[in-house]
Each structure stands twice: as C-alpha cells, then as structure tokens.
C-alpha positions as CSV (number, residue, x, y, z in Angstrom):
1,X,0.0,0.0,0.0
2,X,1.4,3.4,-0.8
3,X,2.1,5.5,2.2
4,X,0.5,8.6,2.3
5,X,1.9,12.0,3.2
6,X,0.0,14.0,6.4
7,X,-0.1,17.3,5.2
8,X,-2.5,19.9,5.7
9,X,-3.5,23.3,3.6
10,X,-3.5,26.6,5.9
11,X,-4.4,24.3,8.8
12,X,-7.2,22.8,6.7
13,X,-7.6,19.1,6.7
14,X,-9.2,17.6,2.8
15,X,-10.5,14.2,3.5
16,X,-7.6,12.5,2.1
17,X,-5.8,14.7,5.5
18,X,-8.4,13.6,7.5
19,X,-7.9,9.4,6.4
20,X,-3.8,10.6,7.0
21,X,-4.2,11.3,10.6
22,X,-6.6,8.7,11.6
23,X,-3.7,6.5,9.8
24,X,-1.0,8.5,12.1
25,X,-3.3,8.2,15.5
26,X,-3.4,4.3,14.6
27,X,0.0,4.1,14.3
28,X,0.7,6.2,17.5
29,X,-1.8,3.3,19.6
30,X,0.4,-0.1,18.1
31,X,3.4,2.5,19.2
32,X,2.4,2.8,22.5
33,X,1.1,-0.3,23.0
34,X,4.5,-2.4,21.6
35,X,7.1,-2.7,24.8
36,X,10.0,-0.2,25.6
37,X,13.4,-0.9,24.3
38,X,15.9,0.4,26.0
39,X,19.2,-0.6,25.3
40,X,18.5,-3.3,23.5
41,X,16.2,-4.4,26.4
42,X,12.3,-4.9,26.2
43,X,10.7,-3.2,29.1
44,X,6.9,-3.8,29.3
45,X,4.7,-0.9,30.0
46,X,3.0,-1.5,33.8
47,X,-0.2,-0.9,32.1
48,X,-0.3,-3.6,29.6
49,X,0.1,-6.4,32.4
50,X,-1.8,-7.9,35.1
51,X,-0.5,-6.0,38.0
52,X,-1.2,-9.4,40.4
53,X,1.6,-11.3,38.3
54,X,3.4,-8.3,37.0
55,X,4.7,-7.6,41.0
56,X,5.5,-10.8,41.9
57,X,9.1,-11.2,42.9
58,X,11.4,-14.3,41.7
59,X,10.1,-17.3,43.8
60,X,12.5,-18.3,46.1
61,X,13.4,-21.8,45.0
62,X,14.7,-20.0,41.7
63,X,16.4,-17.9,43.2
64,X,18.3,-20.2,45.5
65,X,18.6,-22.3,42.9
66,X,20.1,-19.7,40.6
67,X,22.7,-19.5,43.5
68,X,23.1,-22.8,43.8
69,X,24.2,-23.2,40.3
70,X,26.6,-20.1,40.3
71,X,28.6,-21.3,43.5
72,X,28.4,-25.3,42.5
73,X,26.5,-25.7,45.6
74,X,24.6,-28.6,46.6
75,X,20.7,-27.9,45.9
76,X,18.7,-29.2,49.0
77,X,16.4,-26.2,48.2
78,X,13.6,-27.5,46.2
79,X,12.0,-30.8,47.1
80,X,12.6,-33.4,44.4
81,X,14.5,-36.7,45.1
82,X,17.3,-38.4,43.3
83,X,14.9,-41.3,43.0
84,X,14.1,-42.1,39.9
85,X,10.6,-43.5,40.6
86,X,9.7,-47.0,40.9
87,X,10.5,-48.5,37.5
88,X,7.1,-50.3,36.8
89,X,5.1,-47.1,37.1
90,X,7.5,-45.4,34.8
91,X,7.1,-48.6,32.1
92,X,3.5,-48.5,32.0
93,X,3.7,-44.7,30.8
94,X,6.0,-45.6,28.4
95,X,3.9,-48.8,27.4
96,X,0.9,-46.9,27.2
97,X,2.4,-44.1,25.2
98,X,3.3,-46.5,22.5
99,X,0.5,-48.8,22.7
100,X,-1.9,-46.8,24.2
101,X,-4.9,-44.0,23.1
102,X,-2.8,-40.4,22.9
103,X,-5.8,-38.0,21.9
104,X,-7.5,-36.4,24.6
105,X,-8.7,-38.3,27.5
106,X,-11.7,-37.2,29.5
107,X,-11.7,-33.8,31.4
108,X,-12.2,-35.7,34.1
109,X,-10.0,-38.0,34.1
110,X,-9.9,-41.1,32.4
111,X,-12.4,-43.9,34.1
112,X,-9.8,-46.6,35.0
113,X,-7.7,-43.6,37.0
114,X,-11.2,-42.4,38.6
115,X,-11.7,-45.6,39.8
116,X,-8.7,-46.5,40.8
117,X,-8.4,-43.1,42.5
118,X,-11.6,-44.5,44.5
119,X,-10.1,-47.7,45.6
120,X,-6.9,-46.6,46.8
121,X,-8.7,-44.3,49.2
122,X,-11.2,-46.7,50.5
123,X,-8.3,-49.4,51.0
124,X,-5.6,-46.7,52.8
125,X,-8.3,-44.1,54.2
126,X,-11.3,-45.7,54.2
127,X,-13.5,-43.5,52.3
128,X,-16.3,-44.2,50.5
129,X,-16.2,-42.3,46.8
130,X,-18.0,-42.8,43.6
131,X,-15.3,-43.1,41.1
132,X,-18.2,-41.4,38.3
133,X,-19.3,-38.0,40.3
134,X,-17.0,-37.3,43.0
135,X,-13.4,-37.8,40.9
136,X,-11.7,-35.5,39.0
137,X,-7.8,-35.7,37.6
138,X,-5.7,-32.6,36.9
139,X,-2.6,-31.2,35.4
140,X,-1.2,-31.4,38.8
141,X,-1.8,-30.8,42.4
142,X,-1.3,-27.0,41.9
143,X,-3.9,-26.9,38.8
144,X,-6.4,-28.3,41.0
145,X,-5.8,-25.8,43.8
146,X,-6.1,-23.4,40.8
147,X,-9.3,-24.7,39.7
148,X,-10.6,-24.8,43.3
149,X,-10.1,-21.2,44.3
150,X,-11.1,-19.8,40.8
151,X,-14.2,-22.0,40.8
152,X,-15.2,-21.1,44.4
153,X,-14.1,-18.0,45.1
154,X,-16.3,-14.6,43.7
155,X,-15.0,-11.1,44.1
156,X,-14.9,-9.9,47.8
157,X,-15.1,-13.5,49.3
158,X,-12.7,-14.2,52.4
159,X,-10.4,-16.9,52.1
160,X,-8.8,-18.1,55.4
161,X,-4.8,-19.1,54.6
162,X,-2.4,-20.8,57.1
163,X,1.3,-19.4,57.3
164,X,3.7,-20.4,56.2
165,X,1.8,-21.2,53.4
166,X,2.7,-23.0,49.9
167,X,3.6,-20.0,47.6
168,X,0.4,-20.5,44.6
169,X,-2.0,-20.0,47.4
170,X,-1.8,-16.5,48.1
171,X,-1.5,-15.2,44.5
172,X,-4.4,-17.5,43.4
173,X,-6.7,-16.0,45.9
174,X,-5.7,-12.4,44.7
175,X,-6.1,-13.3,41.3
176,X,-10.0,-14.8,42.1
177,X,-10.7,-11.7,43.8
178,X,-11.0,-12.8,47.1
179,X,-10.2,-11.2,50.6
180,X,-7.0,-13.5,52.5
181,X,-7.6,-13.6,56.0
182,X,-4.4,-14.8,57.7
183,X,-3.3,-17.5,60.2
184,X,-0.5,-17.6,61.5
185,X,1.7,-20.9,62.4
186,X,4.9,-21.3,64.6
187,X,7.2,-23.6,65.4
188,X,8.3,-26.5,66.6
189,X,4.3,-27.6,66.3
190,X,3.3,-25.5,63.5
191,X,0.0,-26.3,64.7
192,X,-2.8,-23.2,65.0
193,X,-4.5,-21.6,68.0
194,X,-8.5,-22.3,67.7
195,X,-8.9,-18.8,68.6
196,X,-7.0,-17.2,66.1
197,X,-8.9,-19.2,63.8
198,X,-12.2,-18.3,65.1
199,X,-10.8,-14.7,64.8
200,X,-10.7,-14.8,61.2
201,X,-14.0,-16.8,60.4
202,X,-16.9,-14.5,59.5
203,X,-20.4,-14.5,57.4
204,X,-17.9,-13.6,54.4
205,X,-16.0,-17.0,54.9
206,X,-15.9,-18.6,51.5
207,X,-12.9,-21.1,51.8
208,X,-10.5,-22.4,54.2
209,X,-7.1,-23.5,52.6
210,X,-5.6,-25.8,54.4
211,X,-1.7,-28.0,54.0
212,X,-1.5,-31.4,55.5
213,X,1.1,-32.3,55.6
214,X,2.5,-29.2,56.0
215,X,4.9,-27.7,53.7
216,X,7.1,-26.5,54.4
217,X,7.3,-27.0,57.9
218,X,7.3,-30.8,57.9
219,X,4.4,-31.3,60.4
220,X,1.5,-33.1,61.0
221,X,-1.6,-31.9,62.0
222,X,-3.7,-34.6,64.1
223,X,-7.0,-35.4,63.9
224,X,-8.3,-33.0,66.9
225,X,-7.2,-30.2,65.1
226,X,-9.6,-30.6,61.9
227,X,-12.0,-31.6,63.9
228,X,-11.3,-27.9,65.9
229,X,-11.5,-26.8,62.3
230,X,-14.5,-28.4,61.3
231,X,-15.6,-26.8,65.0
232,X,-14.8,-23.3,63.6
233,X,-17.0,-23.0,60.9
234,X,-20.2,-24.9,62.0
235,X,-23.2,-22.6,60.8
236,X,-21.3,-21.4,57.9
237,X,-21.5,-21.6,54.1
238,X,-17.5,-22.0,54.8
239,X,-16.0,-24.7,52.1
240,X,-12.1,-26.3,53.1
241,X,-9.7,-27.1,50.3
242,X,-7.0,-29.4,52.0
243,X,-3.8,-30.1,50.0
244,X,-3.1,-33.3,51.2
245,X,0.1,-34.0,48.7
246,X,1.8,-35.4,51.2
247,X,-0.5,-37.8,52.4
248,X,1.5,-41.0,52.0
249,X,4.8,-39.3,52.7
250,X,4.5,-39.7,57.0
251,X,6.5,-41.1,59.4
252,X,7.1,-42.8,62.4
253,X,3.8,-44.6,62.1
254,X,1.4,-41.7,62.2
255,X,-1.5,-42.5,60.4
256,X,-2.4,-40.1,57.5
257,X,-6.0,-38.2,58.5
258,X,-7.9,-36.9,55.3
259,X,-10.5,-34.1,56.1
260,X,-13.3,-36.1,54.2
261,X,-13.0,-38.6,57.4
262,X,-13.6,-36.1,59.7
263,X,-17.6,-35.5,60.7
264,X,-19.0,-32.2,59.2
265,X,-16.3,-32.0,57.0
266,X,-16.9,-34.7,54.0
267,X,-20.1,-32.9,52.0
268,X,-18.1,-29.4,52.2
269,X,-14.0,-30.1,51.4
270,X,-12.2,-31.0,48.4
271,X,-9.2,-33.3,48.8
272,X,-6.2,-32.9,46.6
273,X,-3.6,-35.6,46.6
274,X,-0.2,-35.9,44.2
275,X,0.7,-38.7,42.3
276,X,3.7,-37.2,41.9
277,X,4.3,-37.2,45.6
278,X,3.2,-40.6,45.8
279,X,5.6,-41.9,43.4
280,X,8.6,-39.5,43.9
281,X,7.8,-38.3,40.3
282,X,7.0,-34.8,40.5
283,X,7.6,-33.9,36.8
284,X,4.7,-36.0,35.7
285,X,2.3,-33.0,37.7
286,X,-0.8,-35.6,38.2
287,X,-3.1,-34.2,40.7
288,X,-6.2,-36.6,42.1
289,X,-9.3,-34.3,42.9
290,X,-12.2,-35.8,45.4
291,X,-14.9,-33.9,46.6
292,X,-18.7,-34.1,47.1
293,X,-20.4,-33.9,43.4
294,X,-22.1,-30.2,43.9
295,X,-18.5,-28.9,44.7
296,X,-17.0,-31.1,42.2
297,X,-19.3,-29.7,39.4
298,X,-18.3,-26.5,40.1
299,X,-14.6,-27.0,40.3
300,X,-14.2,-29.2,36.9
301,X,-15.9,-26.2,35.4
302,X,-13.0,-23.9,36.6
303,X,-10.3,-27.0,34.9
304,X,-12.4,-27.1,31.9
305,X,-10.8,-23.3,31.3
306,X,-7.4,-24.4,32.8
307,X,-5.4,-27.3,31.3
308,X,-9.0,-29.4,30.5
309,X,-7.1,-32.8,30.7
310,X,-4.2,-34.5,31.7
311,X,-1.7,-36.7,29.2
312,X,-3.8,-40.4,29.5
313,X,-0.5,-42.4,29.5
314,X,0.6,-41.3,32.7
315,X,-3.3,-41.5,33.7
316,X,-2.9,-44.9,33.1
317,X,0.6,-45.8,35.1
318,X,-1.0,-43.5,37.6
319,X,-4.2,-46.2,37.7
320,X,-1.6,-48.9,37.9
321,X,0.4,-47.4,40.4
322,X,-2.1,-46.9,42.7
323,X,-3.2,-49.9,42.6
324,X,0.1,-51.2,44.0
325,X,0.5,-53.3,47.8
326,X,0.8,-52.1,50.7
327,X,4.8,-52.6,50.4
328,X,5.8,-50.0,48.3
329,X,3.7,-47.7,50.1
330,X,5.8,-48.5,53.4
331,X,9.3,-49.2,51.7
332,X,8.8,-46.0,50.5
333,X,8.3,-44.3,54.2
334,X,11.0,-46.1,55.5
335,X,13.3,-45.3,52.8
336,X,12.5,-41.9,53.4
337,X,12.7,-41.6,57.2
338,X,15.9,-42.9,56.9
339,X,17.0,-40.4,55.1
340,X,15.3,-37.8,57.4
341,X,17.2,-39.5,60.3
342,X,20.3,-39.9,58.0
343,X,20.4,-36.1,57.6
344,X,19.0,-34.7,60.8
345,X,21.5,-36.4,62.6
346,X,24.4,-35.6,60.1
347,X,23.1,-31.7,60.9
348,X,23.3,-31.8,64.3
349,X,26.8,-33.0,64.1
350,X,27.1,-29.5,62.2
351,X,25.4,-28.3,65.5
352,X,22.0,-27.0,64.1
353,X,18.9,-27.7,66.1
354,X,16.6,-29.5,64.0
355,X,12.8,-29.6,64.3
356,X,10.7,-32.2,64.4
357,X,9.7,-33.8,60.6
358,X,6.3,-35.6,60.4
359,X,6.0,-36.2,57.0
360,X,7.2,-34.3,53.3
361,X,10.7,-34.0,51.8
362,X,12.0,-31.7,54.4
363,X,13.6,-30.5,57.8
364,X,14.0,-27.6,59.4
365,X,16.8,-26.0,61.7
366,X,16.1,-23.6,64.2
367,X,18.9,-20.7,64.1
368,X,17.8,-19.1,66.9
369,X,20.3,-21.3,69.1
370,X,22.9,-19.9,66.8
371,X,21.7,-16.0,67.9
372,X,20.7,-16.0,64.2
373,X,17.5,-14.2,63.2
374,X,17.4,-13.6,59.7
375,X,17.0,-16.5,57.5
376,X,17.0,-15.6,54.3
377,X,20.4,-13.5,54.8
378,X,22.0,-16.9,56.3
379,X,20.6,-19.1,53.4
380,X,22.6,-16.7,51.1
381,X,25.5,-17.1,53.0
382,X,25.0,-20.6,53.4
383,X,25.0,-21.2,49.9
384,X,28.2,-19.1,49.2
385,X,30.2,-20.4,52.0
386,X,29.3,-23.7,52.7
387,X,28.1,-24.6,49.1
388,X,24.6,-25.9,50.2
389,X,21.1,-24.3,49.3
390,X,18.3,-24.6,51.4
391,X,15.3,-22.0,51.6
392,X,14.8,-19.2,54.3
393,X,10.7,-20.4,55.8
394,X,9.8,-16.5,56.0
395,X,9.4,-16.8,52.3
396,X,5.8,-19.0,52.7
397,X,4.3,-16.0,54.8
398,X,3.4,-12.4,53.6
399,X,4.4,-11.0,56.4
400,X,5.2,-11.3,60.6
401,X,6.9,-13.8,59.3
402,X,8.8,-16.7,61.3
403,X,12.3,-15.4,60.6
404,X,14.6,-17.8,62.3
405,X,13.8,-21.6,60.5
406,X,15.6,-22.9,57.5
407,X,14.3,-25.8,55.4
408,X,16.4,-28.5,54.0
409,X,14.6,-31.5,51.2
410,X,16.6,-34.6,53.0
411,X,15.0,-36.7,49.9
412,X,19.1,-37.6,48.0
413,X,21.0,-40.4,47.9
414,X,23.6,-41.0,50.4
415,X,26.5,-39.5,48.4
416,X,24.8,-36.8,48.1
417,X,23.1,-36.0,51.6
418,X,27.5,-37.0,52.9
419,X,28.7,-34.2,51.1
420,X,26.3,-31.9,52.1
421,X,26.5,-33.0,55.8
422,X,30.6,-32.4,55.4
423,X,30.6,-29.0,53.5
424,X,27.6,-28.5,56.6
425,X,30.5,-29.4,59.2
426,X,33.2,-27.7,57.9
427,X,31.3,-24.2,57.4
428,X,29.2,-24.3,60.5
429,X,31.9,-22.3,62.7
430,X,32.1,-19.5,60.8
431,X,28.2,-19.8,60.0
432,X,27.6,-19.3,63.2
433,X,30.1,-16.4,64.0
C-alpha cells in the first residue's frame, strides 16, 4: 500500500488529510502499546500487564537455585529426590504411550484412573467415593488448587490461609478476587491456636485452605485439630480445600488423617492428593481431585478453562500405580525416614537444632540457638560459604513472618546427603560467628 503524506493546507484538513491522521493516530496506539526498548532491552509498559503477576518477585526456589548453580552448591532447596521413581510405574507410561490411546482423554479424568483413584482411598483411608461423580484428575496438584479457588471464590469473598503457606496459594486467591484472612503458624508444632482461627471466620468465609502435611514445615496436623477446624466453621456456608500431597509421605507410624474422614467436614471439602508425591515423580504434575459432586461440578468447570485434561498415558501408570501393595507404600516411608534421620543427625553434628519432621521431603533447623534471626540472609550465606542451598521459611508468609527456620529437602541419595553433611560441618563455625 502506498504511504501517504500527512499534510494539511493553511491548517485545513481535505478528506484524504483527515484518512492521514486517523492513519497516524493508529499508528501512535500499536506505538504505545509495543514494549519499551531500551538498550537493546524490552521493558513492558506497567499498564499492559496484570498488575497481580506483574509484581510478583522471583520465587525463592529459583532464586536459590540460581545461586546454587553459580557457586556449585549442593541444591537441597527444592523438594525433588534423586529417585528415579519406581521402574514399573514409569514402564506403563511408556507402554501406554506406545500402545496406548494419545488424543485427549476425559476432562475428568480417564475412568480406570477415577476408579482407581476411589479404591486406593477406601483401601488406605477408608473412604467411600463414587469413582463417576465425586473424581476429577488434573494437570497437577497445583492446577487443581487453581481450579478450586477460581471455581469457588467470587469477588470480595474471604479466604482463610495458614502461614507459612505454599507459595500458589496467596497469589491464586488475589487473582480470584477474594479477601486472604491470615493465620499464622509457629514452630516447633506449626500447629494453629482455635482462637486465632475463630478470629478470622466471618459471614464472608468462603474457603478455608488448608496443608497437610504441611509444607514447608514438615508437620502433621492430628485429627483434633480438623475436627477444631470443622468446630470453627459450623453454621457457615465456609468450604475447606486441604492439599493433602503429602498424604503418603508420614513417618514414624502416624497415620495419614484426610478431612473427608472427619464429621461435618466430608459434604463441604475437596481433597487434593499428588501422584507425583506418591511416586517421587514430581515432573509427571498428576493431581487426584475428590470432593462431594455439587462442589466437584463447580470446580471441573473452573479445569475445563485451565489445562482441560491431563496426558492419558501417565493417567494410566498412575491407575496402575495406585493400585500397587501395601509394600511399596511402606518401603517407601521407611526409605525416606531414613533419610530424614540420615540427615538430621548428620546436621546436628554440624550443631544445628533440627525440628521435628512428620512427613514431606523436608527438615527444618532452628537458628535461633545460633543467635541468628534472619534467615534468608543466612541461606545466602549458606549457599556461598558452605556450598549448600536450602530456603529461608519466611518466604511462605506475607508478612510477621517466622524469621529464624531454615528448610532442608533430605530426599538424596547418600552421596549426596554426605557431602552436604561435610561442607555443613566444615562451614558451620564460621556460619555461626
């Protein structure tokens, strides 16, 4: 197209000045709307982003993990283990990929996974679940927590949060619209006052978020405490999401207590386990939804939107897996608690005091022994003197923040957790200075 000249007679615009300078104002929008560059550099204007995402910082396991990289330390910041993953789960993904249906599954899930989603909780909770209306499979346990607070929460709603707090929760209320009312836990119990809970319940209560087991503190709640829960918001319209990721990841016997087995609570919580978690395969993001079929409805509606379905050939190892016996299920524990006790004891040697550990991937240290009261400045110097990440526990709360507890993922092979224990040992004088 020819490009046409804006001119203008004695301050006259002709039609063919008038098309010109509706041309130049166009021009002038895409202009203003297209990124900065400065020095090379893209800068996006404020405006053109959501201001919710737009101000989050770098989380903190990337930016440890950044660290990590540029001093060659040893990453027991984020929790992943060196496991591999038990090698018949893996097989049947790969079988199924090959031999299996690739288009897209169900939203829901597909039916073998539902169902065997249903019979793995009756057999190790004993819950009674209809695999057709009250099971749902996501993209992850984090997808469904997405798809419960964007499904359940409306502008101006209150959302009651318990800190320290898994980072997606906060941002995910925010972003739904809702109004966080805060909690806050401590340690060495991590466990919350009834009181200050009853503090923050209101007519306004939409949902209760809850973490058990909790990350990242590595505790347990016990049953009294949901049952103080289910206490708190009797006479309310109050729903309780529970991220129970964890749920096969206990210790020391405890038995694992979902909030659909506690009375008042089944017909008004959604569970979310991890099959990720329950198979140390966290990259395969595989989250197992169950909840009564009125909230369910309402929630798959919110996934529809989200990532709609889930890859069906790790739906289908997922089915197999949990369909396993009881003996992987408690090799796996006792693997892993004895590499909790492995590591806890190797950082005491170092002269930390460690906190209890329940269940997850992780341990804390409490630095206060050490006169130490800032734990993110520690974790940096940990990292650059010691060469070993860990993450400081003030980054799960948005503020009064716990400010003293460092977490460690204990989930490595032996070689690994050694060296860390011996760079731990050797740096811990002058850690502490």
């Amino acid at each position: 197209m020819r490009r046409l000249a804006l001119t203008c007679t004695r301050g006259v615009a002709t039609p063919s000045h008038r098309l010109d300078a509706t041309l130049a104002r166009h021009r002038l929008r895409v202009h203003l709307a297209r990124p900065n560059v400065i020095d090379g550099r893209h800068q996006q204007r404020p405006s053109a982003m959501n201001p919710l995402f737009a101000s989050l910082p770098t989380t903190i396991f990337e930016e440890m993990s950044q660290l990590a990289r540029a001093h060659g330390a040893i990453n027991l910041g984020q929790g992943f283990p060196d496991d591999p993953g038990p090698e018949d789960v893996r097989r049947k993904a790969a079988e199924a990929v090959v031999d299996g249906y690739n288009q897209y599954p169900s939203m829901m899930g597909i039916p073998e996974l539902r169902r065997a989603i249903a019979e793995h909780y009756r057999h190790h909770q004993g819950l009674d679940i209809d695999a057709d209306t009250e099971c749902m499979v996501t993209s992850g346990a984090t997808e469904a927590l997405a798809a419960s607070i964007l499904g359940l929460v409306a502008p101006g709603d209150e959302v009651v949060l318990f800190e320290p707090a898994y980072d997606a929760y906060l941002p995910l209320v925010r972003q739904a619209g809702g109004i966080p009312r805060l909690v806050k836990l401590s340690p060495p119990d991590w466990r919350f006052d009834p009181a200050a809970l009853a503090a923050v319940i209101s007519p306004k209560t939409k949902l209760l978020v809850i973490n058990n087991p909790l990350n990242p503190a590595g505790a347990v709640w016990p049953r009294e405490d949901l049952e103080a829960l289910a206490k708190a918001i009797e006479g309310t319209d109050a729903i309780v999401v529970s991220d129970e990721v964890w749920e096969h990841v206990i210790f020391d016997g405890r038995p694992h207590v979902t909030v659909l087995s506690v009375p008042g609570l089944r017909e008004r919580s959604v569970k979310i386990g991890s099959a990720g978690k329950i198979f140390s395969l966290t990259g395969w993001k595989v989250g197992l939804v169950v909840a009564a079929p009125p909230i369910l409805r309402v929630v798959a509606k919110a996934h529809q939107f989200l990532a709609f379905t889930t890859a069906p050939n790790l739906q289908t190892a997922v089915a197999y897996g949990l369909g396993k016996d009881d003996a992987y299920f408690v090799d796996m524990r006792a693997r892993l608690q004895g590499q909790r006790d492995y590591f806890s004891a190797g950082l005491k040697a170092a002269g930390f005091t460690v906190l209890p550990s329940a269940g997850t991937y992780f341990v804390c240290v409490d630095l206060k022994p050490l006169g130490l009261s800032d734990d993110a400045a520690f974790c940096k110097r940990l990292v650059a003197e010691a060469k070993v990440a860990a993450i400081p526990v003030s980054a799960f709360y948005s503020g009064d923040a716990v400010r003293h507890v460092v977490r460690f993922c204990f989930a490595k092979n032996e070689a690994t957790l050694d060296e860390a224990i011996a760079r731990l040992v050797r740096a811990a004088p002058a850690l502490a200075a």
